[in-house]
C-alpha positions as CSV (number, residue, x, y, z in Angstrom):
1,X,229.3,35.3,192.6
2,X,227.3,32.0,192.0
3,X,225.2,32.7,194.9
4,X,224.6,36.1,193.8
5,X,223.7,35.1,190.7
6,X,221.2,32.5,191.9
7,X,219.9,34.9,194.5
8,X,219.5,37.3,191.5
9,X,217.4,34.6,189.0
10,X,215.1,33.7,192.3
11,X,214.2,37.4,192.8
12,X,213.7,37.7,189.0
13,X,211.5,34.7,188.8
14,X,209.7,35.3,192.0
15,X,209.2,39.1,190.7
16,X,207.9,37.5,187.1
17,X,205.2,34.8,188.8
18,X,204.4,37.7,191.2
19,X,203.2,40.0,187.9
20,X,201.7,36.7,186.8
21,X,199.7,36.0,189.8
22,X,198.9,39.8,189.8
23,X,197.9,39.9,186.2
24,X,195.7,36.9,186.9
25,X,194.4,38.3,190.0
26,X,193.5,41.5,187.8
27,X,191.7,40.0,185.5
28,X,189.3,37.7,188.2
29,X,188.7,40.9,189.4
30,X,187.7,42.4,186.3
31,X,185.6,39.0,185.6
32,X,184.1,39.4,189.1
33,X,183.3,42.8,188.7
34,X,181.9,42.2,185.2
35,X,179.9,39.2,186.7
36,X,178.8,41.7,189.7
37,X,177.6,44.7,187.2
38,X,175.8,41.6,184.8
39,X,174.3,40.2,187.9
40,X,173.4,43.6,188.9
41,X,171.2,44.2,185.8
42,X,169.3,41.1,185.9
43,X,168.9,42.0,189.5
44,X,167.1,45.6,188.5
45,X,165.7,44.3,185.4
46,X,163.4,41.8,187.3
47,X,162.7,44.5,190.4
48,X,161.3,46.2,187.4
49,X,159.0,43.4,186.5
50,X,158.2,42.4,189.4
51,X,157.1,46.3,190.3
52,X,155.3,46.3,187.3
53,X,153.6,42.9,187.9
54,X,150.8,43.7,190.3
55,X,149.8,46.5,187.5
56,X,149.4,44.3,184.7
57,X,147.8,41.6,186.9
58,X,145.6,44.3,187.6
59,X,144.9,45.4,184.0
60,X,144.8,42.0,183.0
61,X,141.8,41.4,185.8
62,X,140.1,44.4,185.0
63,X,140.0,43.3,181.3
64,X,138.7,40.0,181.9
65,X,135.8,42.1,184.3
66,X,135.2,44.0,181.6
67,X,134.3,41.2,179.3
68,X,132.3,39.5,181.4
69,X,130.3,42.4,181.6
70,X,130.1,43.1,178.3
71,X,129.0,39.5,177.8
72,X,126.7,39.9,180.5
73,X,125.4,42.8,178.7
74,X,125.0,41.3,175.3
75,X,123.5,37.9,177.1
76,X,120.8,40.7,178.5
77,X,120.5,42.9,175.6
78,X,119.0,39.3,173.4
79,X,116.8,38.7,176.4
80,X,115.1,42.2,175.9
81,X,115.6,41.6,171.9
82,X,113.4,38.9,172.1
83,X,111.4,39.6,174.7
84,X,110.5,43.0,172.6
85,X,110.0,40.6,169.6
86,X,107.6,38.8,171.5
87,X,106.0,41.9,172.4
88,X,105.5,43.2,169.0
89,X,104.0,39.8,167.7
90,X,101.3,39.8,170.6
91,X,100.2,43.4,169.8
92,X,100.2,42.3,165.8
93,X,97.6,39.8,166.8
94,X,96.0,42.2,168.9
95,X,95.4,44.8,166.0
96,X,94.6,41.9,163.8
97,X,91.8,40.6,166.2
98,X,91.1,44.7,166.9
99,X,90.7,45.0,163.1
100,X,88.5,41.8,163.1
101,X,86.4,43.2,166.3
102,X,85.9,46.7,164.2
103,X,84.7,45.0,160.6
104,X,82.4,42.8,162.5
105,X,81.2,45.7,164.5
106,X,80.8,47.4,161.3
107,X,79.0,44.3,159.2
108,X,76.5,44.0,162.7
109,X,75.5,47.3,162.4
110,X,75.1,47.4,158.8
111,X,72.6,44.7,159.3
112,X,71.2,46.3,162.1
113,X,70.5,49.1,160.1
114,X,69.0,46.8,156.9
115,X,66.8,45.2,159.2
116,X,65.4,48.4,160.9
């Protein structure tokens, strides 16, 4: 009866750490799989960027062309600003010494006239 008995607490206790181990063995598999689905996400969440990298690269690139032309553009657009500005005072000068040219003209002739 002894025996029995101690047969009987051995199976018990060999049945309890049994549902231990398999409790314990449950929940590292729910910590792996937890780990697995985490792990998972990260995984897809930086395919993402890394899909969408080459397209802002891109965007980025094309903006900075962009602005280098548009200060190319702006450099130019002051060269012909001033280069028109230039223009304009020569062909002052030139009306003024036109102007001059006609009066004279006009004084020469007057005395022309006086003297004939």
């Amino acid at each position: 009866a002894v025996a029995k008995l101690k047969a009987a607490t051995s199976v018990k206790r060999r049945d309890t750490q049994l549902g231990v181990a398999n409790s314990l063995m449950d929940q590292a598999t729910h910590d792996r799989n937890f780990d697995v689905r985490s792990l998972s996400y990260e995984l897809q969440k930086a395919r993402g960027e890394i899909e969408t990298m080459p397209y802002k690269l891109r965007a980025e690139v094309e903006e900075d062309a962009r602005n280098q032309e548009l200060k190319l553009l702006y450099s130019q657009n002051q060269f012909m600003q001033q280069h028109i500005e230039t223009r304009q005072a020569e062909l002052s000068k030139l009306d003024y010494i036109i102007e001059m040219a006609t009066k004279l003209q006009a004084e020469q002739r007057a005395a022309a006239e006086e003297n004939a």
